[in-house]
N, C-alpha and C positions, 0 to 999 in steps of 0.2 A: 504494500500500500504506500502510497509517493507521501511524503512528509506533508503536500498542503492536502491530500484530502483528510489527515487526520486533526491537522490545525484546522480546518472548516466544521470536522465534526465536533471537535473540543468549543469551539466558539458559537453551534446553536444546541450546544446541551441544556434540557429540563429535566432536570432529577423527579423520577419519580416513587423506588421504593430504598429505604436503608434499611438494613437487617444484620442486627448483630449475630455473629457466630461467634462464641469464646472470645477473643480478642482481637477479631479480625472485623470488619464492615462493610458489607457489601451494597453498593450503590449503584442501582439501575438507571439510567437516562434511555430515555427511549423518545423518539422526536416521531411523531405520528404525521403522515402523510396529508397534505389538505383535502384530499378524498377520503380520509377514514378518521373521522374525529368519535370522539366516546359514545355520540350518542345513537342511540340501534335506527332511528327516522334514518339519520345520515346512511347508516352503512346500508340498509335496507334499499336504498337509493340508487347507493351509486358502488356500493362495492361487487358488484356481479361485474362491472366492465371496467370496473379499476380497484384491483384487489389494493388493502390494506399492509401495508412493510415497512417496516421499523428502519432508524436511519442507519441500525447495525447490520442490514441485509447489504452485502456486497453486491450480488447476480454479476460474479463477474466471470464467465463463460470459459475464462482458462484455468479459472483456481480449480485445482484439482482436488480439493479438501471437502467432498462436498457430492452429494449423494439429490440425486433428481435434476429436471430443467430449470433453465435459469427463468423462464417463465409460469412458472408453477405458482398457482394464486396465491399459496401461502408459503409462508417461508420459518422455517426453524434453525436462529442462530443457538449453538450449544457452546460455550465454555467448558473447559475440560482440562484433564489433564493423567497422562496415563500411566503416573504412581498413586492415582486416587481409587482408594474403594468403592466412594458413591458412584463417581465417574464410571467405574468399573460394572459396578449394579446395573445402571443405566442403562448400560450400551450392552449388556447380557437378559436383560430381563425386558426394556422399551424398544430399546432401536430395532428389535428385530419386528416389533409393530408397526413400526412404521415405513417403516424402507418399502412395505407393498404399493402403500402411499405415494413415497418417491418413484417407485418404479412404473407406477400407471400414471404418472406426469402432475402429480396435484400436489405434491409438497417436494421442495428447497430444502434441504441442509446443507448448513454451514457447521464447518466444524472449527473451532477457535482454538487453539491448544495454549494454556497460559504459563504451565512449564514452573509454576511454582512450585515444584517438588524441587527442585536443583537440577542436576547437569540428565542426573539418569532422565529425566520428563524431555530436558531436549531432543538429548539422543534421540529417544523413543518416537520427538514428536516428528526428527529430520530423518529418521526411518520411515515413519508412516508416509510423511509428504514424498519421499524416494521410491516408493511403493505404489501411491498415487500416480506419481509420471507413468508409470507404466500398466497404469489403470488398474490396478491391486491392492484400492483402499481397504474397499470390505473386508477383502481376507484379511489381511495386514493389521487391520483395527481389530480385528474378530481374536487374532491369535494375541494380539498383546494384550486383550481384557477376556482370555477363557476362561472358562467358568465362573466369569465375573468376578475376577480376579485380577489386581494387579500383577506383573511380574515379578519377581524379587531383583533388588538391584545389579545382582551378578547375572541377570539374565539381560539386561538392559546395557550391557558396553559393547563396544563399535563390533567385535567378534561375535557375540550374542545375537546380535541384531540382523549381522550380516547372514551366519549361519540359518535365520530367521528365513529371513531371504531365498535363502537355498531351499530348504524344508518346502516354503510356497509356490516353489519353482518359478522367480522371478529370476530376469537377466541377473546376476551377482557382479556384473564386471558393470553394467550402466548401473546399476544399483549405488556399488562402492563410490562410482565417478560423482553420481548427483547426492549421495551421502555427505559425502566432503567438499561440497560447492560451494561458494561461498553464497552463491545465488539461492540455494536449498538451506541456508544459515541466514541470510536474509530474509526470506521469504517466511519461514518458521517464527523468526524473531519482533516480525513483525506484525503478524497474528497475535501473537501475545501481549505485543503495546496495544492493539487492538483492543484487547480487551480490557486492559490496564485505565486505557482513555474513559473505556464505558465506567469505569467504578467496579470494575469485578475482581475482589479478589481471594474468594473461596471458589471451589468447585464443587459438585458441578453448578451450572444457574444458566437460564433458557431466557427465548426472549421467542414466544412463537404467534405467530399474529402480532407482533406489536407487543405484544402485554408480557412481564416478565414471570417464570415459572420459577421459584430458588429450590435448589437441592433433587434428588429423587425421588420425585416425588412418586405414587401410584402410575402405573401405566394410563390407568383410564383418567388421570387427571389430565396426559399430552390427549389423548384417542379423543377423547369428549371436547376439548378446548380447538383442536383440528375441524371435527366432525363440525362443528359451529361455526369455525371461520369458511370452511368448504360450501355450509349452507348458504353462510350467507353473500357466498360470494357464487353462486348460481350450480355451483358441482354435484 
């Protein structure tokens, strides 16, 4: 993400929820579209030919982090990070609901990796993105949270990961190249200011339709909160 669009997003923020966790505070700003404001007259309106998205939705057609079309009426930004447990639950017990979604063209994700676990979260996060180039998120994301489980940090160094790699039967030699790119350490590092900008700094925390979801929550709390924006936006 180029430095002025995230100085543009820094400059029309409206905080909308803070939520203590232990010692940490996490702060949602979500900038609502002038087509989807709060009230249901509105969306009722005008959200069938102009879906509702949050100013955290990219749609940006090359990022490779990211599951469904970039025109899908709803869109789910997810925060994450892949030494986290909840993040782990999530993506073992939810994501696999909704990816049907993604995959019949009605829902966007985005995946934000915030990396605050330390080095092993990067690693992990510039594996997955190395894995995405070569169109092998699912798997990639799937093995590094089995059984809805983090990895242990000895499973998470550059050998770990590569090996990873092999196991998925991904190239291992473009793998290795865009592993160590500066561009794949860019490009990772800046997901994470990303979400830094937004006020997020627990994991996991959602922002789907606009409105923000914190922590792991029930499956049927994303299913039902979709199912509502898909309505109302003619699907």
């Amino acid at each position: 993400m180029a430095p002025d669009r995230t100085s543009l997003r820094r400059s029309r923020l409206v905080p909308i929820v803070a939520v203590l966790a232990g010692i940490a505070a996490i702060v949602f700003v979500v900038i609502r579209s002038s087509h989807g404001v709060d009230g249901s007259a509105d969306r009722a309106g005008s959200a069938a030919s102009t879906p509702v998205r949050s100013e955290w939705e990219d749609r940006d057609p090359t990022d490779p982090m990211t599951f469904g079309p970039v025109d899908a009426p709803v869109g789910l930004v997810v925060f994450t990070d892949y030494q986290c447990p909840y993040c782990a639950k999530w993506s073992h017990d939810t994501l696999p609901a909704l990816l049907p979604y993604a995959d019949a063209g009605d829902l966007r994700i985005e995946l934000r990796d915030m990396n605050i676990f330390g080095d092993e979260s990067e690693r992990a996060a510039r594996a997955a993105y190395s894995a995405a180039l070569q169109g092998h998120l699912r798997e990639f994301h799937a093995a590094l949270f089995a059984d809805g489980r983090p990895r242990p940090k000895s499973a998470l160094s550059d050998d770990a990961l590569l090996a990873l790699a092999g196991e998925l039967r991904l190239d291992t030699g473009r793998f290795r190249t865009d592993y160590e790119s500066r561009t794949v350490l860019s490009a990772v590092r800046n997901k994470a200011s990303d979400g830094f900008t937004a006020g997020t700094y627990s994991t996991p925390a959602f922002i789907l339709g606009g409105q923000p979801i914190l922590g792991a929550q029930p499956t049927k709390v994303f299913t039902d909160k979709l199912r509502s924006e898909l309505d109302a936006a003619g699907r």
